[in-house]
N, CA, C and O atoms as a GROMACS GRO file, in nm:
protein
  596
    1UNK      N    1  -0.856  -2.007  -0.157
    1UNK     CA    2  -0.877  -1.955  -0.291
    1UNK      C    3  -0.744  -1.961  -0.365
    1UNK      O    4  -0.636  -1.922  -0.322
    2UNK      N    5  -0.769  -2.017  -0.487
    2UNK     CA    6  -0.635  -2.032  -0.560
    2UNK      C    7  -0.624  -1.877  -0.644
    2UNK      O    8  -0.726  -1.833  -0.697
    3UNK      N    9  -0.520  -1.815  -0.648
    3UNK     CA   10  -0.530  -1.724  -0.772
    3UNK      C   11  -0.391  -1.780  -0.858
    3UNK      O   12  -0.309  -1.871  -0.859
    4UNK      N   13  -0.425  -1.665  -0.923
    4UNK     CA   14  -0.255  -1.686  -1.065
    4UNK      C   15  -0.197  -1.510  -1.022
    4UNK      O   16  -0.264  -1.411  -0.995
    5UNK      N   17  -0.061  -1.528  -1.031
    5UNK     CA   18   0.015  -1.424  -1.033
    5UNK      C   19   0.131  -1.485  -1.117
    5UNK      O   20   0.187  -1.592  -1.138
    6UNK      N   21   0.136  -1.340  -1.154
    6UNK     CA   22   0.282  -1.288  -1.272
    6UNK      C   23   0.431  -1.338  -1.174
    6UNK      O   24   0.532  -1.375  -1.234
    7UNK      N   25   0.429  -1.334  -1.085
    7UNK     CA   26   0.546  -1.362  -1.029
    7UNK      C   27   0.632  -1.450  -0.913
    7UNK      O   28   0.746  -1.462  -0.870
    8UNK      N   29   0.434  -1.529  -0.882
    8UNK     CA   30   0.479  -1.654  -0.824
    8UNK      C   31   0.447  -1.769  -0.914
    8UNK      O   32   0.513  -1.873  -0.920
    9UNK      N   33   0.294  -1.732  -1.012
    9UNK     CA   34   0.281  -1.881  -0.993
    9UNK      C   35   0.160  -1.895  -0.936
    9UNK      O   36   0.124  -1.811  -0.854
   10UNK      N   37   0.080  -2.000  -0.971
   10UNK     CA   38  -0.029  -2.007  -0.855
   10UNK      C   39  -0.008  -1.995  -0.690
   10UNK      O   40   0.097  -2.036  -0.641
   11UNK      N   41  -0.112  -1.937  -0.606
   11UNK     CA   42  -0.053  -1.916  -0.520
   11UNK      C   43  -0.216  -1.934  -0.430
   11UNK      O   44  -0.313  -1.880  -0.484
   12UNK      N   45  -0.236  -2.001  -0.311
   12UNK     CA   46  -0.326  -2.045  -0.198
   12UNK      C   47  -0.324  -1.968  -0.139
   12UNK      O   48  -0.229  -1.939  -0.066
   13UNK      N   49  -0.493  -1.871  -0.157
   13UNK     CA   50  -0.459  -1.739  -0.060
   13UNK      C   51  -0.564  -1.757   0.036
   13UNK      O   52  -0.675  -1.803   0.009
   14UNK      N   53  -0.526  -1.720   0.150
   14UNK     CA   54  -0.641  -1.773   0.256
   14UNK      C   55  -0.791  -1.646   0.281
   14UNK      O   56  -0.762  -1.557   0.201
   15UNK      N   57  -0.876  -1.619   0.326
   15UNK     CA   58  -1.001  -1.556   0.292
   15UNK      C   59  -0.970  -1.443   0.410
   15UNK      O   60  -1.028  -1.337   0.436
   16UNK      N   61  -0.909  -1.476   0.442
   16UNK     CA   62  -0.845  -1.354   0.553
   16UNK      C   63  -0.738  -1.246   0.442
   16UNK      O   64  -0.712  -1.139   0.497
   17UNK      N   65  -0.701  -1.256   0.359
   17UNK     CA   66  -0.612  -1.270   0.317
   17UNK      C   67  -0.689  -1.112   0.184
   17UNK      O   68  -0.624  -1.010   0.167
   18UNK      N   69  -0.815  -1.132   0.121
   18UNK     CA   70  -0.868  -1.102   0.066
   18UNK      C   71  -0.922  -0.936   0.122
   18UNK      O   72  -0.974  -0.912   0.231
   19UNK      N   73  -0.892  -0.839   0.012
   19UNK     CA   74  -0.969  -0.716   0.052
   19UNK      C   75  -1.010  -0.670  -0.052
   19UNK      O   76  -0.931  -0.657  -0.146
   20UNK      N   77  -1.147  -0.632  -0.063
   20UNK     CA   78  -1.241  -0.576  -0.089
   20UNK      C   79  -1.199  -0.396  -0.118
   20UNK      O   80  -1.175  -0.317  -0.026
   21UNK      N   81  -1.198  -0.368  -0.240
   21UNK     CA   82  -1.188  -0.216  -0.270
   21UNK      C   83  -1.313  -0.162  -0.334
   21UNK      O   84  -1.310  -0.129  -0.452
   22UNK      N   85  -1.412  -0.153  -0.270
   22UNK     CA   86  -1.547  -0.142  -0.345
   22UNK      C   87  -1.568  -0.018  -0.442
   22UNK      O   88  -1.678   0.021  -0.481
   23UNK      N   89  -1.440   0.040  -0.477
   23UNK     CA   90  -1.440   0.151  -0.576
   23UNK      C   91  -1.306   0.169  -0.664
   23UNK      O   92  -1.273   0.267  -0.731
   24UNK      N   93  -1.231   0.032  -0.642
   24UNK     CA   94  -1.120   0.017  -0.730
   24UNK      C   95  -1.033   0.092  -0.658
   24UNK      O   96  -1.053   0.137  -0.546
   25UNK      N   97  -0.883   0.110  -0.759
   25UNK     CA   98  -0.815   0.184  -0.705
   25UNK      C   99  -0.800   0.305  -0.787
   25UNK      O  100  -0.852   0.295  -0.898
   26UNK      N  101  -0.747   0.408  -0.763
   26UNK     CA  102  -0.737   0.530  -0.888
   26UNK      C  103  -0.724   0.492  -1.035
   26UNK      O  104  -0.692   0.373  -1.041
   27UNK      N  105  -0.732   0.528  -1.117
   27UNK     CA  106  -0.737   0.463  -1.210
   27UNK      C  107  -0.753   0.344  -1.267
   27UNK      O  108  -0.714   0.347  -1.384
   28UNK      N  109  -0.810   0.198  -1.220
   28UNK     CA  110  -0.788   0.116  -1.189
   28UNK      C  111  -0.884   0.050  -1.178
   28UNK      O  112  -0.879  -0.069  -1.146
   29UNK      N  113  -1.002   0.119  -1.203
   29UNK     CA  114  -1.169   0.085  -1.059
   29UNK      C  115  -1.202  -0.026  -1.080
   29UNK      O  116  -1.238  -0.087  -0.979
   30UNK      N  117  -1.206  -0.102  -1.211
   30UNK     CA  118  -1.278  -0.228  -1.246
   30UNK      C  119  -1.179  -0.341  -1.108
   30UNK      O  120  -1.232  -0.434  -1.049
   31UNK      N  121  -1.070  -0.308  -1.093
   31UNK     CA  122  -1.006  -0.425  -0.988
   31UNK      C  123  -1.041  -0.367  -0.850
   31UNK      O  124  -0.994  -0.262  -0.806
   32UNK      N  125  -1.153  -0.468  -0.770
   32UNK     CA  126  -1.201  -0.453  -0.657
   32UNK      C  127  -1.166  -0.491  -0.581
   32UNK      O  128  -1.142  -0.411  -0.491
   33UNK      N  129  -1.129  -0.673  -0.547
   33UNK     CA  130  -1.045  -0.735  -0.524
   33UNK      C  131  -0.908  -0.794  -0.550
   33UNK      O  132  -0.870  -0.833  -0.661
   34UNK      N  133  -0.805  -0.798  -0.390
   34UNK     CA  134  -0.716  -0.795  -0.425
   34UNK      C  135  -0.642  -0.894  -0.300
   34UNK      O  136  -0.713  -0.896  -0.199
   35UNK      N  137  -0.537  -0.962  -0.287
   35UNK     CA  138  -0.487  -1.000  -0.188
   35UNK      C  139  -0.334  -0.965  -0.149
   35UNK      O  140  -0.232  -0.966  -0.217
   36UNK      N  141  -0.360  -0.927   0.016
   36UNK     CA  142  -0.255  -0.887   0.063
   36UNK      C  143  -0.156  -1.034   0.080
   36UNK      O  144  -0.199  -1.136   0.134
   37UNK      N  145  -0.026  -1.021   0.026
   37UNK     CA  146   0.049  -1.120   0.043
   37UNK      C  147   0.176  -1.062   0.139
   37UNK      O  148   0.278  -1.010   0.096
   38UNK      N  149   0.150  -1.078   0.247
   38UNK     CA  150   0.322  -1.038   0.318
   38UNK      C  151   0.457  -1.143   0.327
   38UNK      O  152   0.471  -1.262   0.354
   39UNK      N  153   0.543  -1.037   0.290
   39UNK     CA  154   0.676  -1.093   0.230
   39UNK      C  155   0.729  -1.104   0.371
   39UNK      O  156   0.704  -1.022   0.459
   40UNK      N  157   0.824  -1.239   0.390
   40UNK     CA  158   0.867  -1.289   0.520
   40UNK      C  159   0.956  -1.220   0.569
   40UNK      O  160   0.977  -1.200   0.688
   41UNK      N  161   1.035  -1.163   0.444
   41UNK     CA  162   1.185  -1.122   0.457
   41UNK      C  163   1.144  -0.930   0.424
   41UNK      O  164   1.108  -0.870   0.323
   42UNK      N  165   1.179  -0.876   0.589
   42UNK     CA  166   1.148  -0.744   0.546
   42UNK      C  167   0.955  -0.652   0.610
   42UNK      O  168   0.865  -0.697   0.682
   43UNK      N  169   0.969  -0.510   0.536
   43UNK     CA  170   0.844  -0.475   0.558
   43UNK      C  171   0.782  -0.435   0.469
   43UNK      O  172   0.730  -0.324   0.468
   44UNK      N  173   0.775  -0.556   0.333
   44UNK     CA  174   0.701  -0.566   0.220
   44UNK      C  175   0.571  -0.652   0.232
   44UNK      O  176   0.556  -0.743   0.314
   45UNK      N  177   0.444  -0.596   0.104
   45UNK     CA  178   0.341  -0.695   0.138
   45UNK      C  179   0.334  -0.674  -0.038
   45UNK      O  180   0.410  -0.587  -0.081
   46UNK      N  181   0.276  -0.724  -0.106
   46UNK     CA  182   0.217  -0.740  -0.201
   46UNK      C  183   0.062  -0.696  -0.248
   46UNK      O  184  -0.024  -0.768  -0.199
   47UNK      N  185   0.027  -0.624  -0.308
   47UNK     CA  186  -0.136  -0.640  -0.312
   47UNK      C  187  -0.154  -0.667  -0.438
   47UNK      O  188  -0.123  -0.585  -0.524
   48UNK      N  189  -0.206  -0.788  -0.467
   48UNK     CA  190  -0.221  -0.895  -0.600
   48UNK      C  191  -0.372  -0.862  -0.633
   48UNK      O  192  -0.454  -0.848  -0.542
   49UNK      N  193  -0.404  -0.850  -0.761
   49UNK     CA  194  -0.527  -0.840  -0.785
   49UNK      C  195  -0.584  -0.984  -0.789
   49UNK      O  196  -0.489  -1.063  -0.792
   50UNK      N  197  -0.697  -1.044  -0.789
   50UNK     CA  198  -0.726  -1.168  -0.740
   50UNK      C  199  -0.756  -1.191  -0.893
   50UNK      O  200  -0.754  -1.311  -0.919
   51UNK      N  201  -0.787  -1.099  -1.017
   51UNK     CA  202  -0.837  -1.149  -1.156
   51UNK      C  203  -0.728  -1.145  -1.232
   51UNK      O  204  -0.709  -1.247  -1.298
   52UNK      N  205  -0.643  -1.049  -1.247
   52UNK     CA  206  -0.568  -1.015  -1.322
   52UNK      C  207  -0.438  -1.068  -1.265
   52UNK      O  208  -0.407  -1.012  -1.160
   53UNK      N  209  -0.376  -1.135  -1.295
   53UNK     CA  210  -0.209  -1.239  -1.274
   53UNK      C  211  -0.079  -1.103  -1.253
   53UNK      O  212   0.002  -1.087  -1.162
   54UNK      N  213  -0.104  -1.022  -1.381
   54UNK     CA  214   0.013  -0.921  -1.402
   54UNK      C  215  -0.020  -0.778  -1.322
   54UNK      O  216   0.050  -0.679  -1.341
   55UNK      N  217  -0.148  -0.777  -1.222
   55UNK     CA  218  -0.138  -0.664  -1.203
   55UNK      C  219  -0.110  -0.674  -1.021
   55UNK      O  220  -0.185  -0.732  -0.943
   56UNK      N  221  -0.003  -0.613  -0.990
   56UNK     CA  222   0.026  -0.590  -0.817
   56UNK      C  223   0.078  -0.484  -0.816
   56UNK      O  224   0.124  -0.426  -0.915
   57UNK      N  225   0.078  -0.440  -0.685
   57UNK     CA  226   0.148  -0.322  -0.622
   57UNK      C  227   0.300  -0.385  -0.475
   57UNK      O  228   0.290  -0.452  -0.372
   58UNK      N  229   0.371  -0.348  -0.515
   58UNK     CA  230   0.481  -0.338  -0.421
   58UNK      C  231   0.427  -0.246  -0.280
   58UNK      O  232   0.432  -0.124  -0.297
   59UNK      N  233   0.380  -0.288  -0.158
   59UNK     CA  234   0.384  -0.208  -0.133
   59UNK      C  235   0.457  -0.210   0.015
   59UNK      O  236   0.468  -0.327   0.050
   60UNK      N  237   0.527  -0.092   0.144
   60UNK     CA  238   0.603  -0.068   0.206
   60UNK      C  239   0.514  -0.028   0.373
   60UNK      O  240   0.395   0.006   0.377
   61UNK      N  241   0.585  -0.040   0.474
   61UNK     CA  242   0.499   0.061   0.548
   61UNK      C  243   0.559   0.154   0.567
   61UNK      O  244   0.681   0.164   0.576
   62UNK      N  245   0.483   0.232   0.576
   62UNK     CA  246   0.562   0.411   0.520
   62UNK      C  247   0.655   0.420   0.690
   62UNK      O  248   0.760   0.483   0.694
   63UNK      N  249   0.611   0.364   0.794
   63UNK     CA  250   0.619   0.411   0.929
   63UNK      C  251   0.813   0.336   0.965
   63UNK      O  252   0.912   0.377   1.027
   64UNK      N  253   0.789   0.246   0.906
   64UNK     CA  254   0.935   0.235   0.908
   64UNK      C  255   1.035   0.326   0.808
   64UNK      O  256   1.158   0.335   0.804
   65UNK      N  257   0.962   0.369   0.753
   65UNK     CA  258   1.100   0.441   0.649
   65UNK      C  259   1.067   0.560   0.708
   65UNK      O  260   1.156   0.588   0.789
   66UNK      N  261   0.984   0.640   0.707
   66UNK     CA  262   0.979   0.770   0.775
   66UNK      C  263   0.846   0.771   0.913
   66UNK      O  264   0.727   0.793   0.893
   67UNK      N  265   0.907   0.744   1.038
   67UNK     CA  266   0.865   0.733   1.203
   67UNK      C  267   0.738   0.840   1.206
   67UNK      O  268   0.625   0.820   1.249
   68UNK      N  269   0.786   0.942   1.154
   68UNK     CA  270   0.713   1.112   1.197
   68UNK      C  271   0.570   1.073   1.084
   68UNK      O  272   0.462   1.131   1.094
   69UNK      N  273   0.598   0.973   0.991
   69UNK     CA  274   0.446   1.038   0.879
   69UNK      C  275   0.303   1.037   0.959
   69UNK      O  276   0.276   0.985   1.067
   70UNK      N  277   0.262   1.073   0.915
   70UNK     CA  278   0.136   1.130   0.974
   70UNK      C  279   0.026   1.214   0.920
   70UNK      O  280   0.071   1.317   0.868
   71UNK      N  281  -0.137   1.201   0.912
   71UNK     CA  282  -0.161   1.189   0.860
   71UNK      C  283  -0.332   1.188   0.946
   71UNK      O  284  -0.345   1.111   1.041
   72UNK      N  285  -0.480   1.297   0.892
   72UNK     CA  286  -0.577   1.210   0.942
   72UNK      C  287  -0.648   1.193   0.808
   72UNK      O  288  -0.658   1.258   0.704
   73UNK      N  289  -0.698   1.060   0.865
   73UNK     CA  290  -0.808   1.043   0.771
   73UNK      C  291  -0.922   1.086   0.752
   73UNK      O  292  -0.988   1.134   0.845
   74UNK      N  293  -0.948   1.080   0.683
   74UNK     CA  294  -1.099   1.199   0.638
   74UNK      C  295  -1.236   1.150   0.680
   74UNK      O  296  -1.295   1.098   0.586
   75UNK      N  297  -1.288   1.152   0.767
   75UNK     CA  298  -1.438   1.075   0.816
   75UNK      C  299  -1.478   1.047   0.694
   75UNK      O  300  -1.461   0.925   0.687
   76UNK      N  301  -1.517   1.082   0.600
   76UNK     CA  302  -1.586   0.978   0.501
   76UNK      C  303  -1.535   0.874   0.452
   76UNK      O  304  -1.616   0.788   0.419
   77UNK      N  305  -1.378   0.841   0.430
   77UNK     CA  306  -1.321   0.718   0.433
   77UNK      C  307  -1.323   0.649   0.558
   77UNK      O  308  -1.313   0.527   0.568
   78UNK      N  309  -1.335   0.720   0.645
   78UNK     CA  310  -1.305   0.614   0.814
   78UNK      C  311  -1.465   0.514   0.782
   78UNK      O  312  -1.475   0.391   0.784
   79UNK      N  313  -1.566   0.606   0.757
   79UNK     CA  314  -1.714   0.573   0.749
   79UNK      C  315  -1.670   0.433   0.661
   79UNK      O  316  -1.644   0.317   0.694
   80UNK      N  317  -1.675   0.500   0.540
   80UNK     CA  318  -1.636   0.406   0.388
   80UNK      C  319  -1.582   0.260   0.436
   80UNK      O  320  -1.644   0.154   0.424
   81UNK      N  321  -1.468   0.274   0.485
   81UNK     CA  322  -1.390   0.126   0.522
   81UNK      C  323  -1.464   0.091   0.679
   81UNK      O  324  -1.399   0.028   0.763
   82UNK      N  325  -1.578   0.130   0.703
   82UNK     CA  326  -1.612   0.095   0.837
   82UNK      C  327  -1.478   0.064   0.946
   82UNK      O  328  -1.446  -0.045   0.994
   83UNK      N  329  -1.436   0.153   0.959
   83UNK     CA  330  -1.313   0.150   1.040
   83UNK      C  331  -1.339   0.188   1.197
   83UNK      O  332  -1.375   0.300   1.235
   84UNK      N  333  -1.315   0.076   1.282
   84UNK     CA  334  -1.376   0.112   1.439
   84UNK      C  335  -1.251   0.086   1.496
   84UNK      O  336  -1.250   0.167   1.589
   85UNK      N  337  -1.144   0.026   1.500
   85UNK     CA  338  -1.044   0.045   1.602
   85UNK      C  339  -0.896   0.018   1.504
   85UNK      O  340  -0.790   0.079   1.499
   86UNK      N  341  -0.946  -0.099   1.435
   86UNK     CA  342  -0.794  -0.147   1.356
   86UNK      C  343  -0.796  -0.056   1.203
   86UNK      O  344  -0.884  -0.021   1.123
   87UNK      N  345  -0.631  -0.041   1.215
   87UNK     CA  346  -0.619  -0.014   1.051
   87UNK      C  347  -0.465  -0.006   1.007
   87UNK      O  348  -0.377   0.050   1.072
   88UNK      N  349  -0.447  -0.072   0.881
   88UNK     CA  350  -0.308  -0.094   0.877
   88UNK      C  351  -0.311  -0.014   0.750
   88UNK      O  352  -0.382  -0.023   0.650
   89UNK      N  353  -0.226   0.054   0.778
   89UNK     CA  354  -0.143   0.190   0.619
   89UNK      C  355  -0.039   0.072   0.548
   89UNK      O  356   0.042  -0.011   0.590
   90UNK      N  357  -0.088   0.111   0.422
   90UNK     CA  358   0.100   0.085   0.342
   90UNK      C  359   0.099   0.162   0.267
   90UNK      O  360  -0.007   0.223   0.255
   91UNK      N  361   0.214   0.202   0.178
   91UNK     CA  362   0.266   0.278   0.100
   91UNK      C  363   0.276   0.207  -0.071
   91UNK      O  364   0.338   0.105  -0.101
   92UNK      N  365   0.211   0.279  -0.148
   92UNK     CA  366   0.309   0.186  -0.278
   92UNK      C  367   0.455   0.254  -0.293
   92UNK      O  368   0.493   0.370  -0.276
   93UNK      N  369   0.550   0.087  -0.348
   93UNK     CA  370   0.719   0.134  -0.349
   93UNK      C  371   0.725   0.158  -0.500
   93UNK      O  372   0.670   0.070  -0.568
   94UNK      N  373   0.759   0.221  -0.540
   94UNK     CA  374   0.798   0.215  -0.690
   94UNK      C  375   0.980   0.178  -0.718
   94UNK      O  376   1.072   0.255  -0.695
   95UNK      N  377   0.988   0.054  -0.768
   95UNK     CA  378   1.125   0.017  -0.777
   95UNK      C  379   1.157   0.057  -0.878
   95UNK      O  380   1.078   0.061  -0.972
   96UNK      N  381   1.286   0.098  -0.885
   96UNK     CA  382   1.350   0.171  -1.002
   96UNK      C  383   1.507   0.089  -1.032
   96UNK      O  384   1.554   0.038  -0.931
   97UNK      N  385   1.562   0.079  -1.117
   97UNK     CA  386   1.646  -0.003  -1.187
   97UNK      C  387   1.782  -0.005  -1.114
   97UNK      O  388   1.864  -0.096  -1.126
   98UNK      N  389   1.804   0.147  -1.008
   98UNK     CA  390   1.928   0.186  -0.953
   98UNK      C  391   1.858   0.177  -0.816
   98UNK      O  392   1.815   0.274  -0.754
   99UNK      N  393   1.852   0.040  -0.774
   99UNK     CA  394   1.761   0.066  -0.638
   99UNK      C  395   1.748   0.177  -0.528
   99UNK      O  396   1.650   0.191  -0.454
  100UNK      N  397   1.863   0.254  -0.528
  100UNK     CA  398   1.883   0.330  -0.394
  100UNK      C  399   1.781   0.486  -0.432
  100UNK      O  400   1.754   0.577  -0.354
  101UNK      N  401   1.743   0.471  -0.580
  101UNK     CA  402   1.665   0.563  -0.656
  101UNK      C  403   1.544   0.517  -0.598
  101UNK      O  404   1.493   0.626  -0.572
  102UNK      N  405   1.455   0.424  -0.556
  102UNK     CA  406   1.369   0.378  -0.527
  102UNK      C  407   1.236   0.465  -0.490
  102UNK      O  408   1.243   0.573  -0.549
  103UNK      N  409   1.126   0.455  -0.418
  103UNK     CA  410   1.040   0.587  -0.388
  103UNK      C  411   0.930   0.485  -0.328
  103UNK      O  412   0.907   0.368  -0.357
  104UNK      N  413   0.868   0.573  -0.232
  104UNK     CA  414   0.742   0.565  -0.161
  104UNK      C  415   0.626   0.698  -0.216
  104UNK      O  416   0.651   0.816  -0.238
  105UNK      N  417   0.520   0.639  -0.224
  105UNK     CA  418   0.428   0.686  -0.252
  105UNK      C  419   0.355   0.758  -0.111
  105UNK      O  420   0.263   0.687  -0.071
  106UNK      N  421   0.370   0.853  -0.048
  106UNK     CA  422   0.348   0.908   0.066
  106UNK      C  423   0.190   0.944   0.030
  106UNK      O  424   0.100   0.867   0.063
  107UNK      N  425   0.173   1.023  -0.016
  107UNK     CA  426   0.084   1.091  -0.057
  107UNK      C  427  -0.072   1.059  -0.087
  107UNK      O  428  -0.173   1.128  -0.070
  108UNK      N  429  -0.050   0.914  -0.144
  108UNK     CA  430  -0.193   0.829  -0.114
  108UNK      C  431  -0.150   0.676  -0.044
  108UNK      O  432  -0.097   0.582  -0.102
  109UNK      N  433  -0.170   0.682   0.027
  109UNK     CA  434  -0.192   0.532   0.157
  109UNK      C  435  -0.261   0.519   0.096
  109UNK      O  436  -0.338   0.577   0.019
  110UNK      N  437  -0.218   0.380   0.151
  110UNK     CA  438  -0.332   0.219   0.112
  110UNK      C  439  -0.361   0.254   0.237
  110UNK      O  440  -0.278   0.315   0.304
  111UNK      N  441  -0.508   0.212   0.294
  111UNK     CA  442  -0.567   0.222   0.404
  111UNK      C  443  -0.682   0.078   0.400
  111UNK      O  444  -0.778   0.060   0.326
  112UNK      N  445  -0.619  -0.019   0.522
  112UNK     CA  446  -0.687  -0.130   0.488
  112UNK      C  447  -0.786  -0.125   0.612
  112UNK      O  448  -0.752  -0.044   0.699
  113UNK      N  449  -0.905  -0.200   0.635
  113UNK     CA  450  -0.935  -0.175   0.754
  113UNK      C  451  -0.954  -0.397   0.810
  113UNK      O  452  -1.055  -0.465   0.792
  114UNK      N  453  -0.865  -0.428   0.852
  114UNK     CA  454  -0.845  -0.569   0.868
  114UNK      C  455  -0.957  -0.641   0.906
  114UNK      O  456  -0.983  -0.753   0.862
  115UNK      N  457  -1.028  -0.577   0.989
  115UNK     CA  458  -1.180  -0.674   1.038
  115UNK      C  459  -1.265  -0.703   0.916
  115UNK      O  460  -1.314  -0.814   0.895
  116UNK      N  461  -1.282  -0.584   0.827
  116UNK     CA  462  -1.414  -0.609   0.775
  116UNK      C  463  -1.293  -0.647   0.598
  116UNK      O  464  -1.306  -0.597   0.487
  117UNK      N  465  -1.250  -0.689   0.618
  117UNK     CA  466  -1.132  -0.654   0.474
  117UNK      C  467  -1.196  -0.597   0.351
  117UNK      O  468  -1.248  -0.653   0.254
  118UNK      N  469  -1.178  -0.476   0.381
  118UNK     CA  470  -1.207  -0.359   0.299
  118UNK      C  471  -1.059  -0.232   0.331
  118UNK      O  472  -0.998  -0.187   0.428
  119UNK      N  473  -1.056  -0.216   0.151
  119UNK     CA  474  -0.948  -0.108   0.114
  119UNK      C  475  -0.986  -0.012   0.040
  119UNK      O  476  -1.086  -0.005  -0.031
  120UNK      N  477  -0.886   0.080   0.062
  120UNK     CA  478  -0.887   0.192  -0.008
  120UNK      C  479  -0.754   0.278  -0.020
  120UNK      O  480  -0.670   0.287   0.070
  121UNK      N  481  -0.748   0.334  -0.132
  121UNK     CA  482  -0.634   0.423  -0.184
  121UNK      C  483  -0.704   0.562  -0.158
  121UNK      O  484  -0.800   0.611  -0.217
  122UNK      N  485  -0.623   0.613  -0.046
  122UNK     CA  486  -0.666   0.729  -0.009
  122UNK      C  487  -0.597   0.872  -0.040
  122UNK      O  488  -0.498   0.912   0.020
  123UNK      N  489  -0.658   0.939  -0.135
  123UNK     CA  490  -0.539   1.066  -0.171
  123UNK      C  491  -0.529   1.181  -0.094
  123UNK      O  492  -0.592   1.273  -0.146
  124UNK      N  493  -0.472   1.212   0.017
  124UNK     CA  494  -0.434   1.342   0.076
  124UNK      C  495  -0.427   1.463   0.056
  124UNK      O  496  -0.319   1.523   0.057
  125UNK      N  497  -0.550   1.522   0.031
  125UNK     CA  498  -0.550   1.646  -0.067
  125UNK      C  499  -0.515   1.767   0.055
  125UNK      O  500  -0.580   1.748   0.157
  126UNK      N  501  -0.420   1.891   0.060
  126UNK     CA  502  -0.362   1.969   0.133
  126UNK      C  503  -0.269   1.913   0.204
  126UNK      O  504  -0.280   1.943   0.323
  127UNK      N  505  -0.191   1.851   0.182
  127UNK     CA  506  -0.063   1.760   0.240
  127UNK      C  507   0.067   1.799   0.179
  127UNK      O  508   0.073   1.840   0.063
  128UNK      N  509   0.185   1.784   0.267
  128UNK     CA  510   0.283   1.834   0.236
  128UNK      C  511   0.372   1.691   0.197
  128UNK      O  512   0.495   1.682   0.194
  129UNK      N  513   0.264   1.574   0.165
  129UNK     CA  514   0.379   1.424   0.118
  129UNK      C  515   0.363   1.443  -0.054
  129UNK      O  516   0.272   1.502  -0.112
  130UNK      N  517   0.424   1.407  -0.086
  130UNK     CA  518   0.458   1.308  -0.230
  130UNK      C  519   0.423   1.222  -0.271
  130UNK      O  520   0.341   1.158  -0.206
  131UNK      N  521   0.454   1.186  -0.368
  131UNK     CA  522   0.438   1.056  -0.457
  131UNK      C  523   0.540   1.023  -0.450
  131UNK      O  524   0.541   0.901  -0.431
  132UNK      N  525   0.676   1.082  -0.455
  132UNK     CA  526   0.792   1.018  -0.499
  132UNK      C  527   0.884   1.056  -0.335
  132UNK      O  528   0.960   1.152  -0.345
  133UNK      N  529   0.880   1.012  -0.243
  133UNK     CA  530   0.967   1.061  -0.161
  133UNK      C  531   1.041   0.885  -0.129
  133UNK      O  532   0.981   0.777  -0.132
  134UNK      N  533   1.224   0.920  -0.094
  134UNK     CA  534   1.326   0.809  -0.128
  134UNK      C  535   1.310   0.709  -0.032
  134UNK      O  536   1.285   0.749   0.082
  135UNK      N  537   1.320   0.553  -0.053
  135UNK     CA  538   1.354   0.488   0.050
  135UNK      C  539   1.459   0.504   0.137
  135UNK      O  540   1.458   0.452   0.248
  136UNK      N  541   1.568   0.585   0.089
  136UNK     CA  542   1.689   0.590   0.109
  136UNK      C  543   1.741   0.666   0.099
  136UNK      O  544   1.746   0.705  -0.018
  137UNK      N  545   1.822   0.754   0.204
  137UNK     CA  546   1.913   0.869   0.168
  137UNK      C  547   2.045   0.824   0.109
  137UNK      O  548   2.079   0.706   0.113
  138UNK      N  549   2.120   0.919   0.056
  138UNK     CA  550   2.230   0.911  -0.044
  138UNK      C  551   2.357   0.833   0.002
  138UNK      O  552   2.453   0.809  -0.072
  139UNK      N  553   2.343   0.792   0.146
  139UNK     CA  554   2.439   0.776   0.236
  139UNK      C  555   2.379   0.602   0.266
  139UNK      O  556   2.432   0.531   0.352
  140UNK      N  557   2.267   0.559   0.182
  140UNK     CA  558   2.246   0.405   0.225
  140UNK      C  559   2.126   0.412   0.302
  140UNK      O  560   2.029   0.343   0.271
  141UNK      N  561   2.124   0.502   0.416
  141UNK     CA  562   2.066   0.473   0.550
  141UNK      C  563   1.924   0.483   0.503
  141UNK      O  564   1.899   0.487   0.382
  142UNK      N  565   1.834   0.486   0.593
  142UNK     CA  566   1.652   0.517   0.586
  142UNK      C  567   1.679   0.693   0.591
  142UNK      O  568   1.779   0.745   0.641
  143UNK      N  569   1.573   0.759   0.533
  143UNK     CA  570   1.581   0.898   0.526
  143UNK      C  571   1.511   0.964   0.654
  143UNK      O  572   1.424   0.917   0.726
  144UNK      N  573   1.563   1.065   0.658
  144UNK     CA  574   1.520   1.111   0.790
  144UNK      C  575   1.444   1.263   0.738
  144UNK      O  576   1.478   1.362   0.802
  145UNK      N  577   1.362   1.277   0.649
  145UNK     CA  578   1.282   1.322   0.619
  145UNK      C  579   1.202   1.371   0.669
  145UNK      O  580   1.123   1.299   0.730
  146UNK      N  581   1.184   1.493   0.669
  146UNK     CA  582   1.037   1.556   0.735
  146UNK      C  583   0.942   1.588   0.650
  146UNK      O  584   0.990   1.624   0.542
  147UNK      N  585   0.782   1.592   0.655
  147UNK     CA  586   0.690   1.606   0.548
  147UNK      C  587   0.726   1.656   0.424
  147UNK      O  588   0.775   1.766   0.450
  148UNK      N  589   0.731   1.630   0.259
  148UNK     CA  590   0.765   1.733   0.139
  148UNK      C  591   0.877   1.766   0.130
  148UNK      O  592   0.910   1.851   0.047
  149UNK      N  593   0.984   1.696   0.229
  149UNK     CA  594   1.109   1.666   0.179
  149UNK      C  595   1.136   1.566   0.114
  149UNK      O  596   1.250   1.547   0.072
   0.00000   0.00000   0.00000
């Protein structure tokens, strides 16, 4: 499948490649489909909307920047994404102009479920994560963060 993106260019995305958000994303709902593009360099992936060129998400896996996150999912999403053994989390990154300012979106995971490629933006309601918690502590390093810090 060919799509168009804002920041490659046409780009050959393979059908594996493709996930299914059968309820959009938060605000967002009309974009159902989307493709995961993983970046070679690093533990970035992309999620490209397959209609819209200008619309993606940066997104991270939360598990390398903070080891401890954690997290269950709510049986009606496990149901929802028919989720039986596999499932890969990411985070959206929000890049900011002073990179080390940067941020992970803790608080709602991307929750993909790879077999059946179906996604979802899942919001964590009674959770002690964020929206805005740092890629980076002040010192360079990965943050060593514990929940709502």
């Amino acid at each position: 499948m060919i799509i168009q993106t804002a920041s490659w260019g046409e780009l050959d995305i393979a059908e594996e490649q493709i996930y299914r958000f059968p309820k959009g994303m938060p605000g967002f709902e009309e974009e159902t489909e989307f493709a995961l593009i993983s970046l070679e360099e690093g533990p970035f992936d992309y999620l490209q909307s397959t209609k819209e060129p200008g619309f993606a998400f940066l997104l991270g896996d939360p598990f390398v920047y903070y080891p401890q996150y954690e997290f269950e999912l709510p049986e009606a999403d496990t149901e929802e994404l028919d989720i039986q053994s596999q499932v890969v989390i990411r985070c959206i990154i929000s890049l900011k102009e002073q990179i080390d300012q940067s941020t992970m979106n803790l608080l709602a995971p991307i929750v993909l479920n790879p077999e059946k490629n179906l996604g979802k933006q899942v919001v964590l309601h009674h959770s002690p994560y964020q929206t805005r918690h740092p890629l980076w502590s002040e010192n360079g390093s990965q943050p060593s963060a514990k929940a709502g810090e």
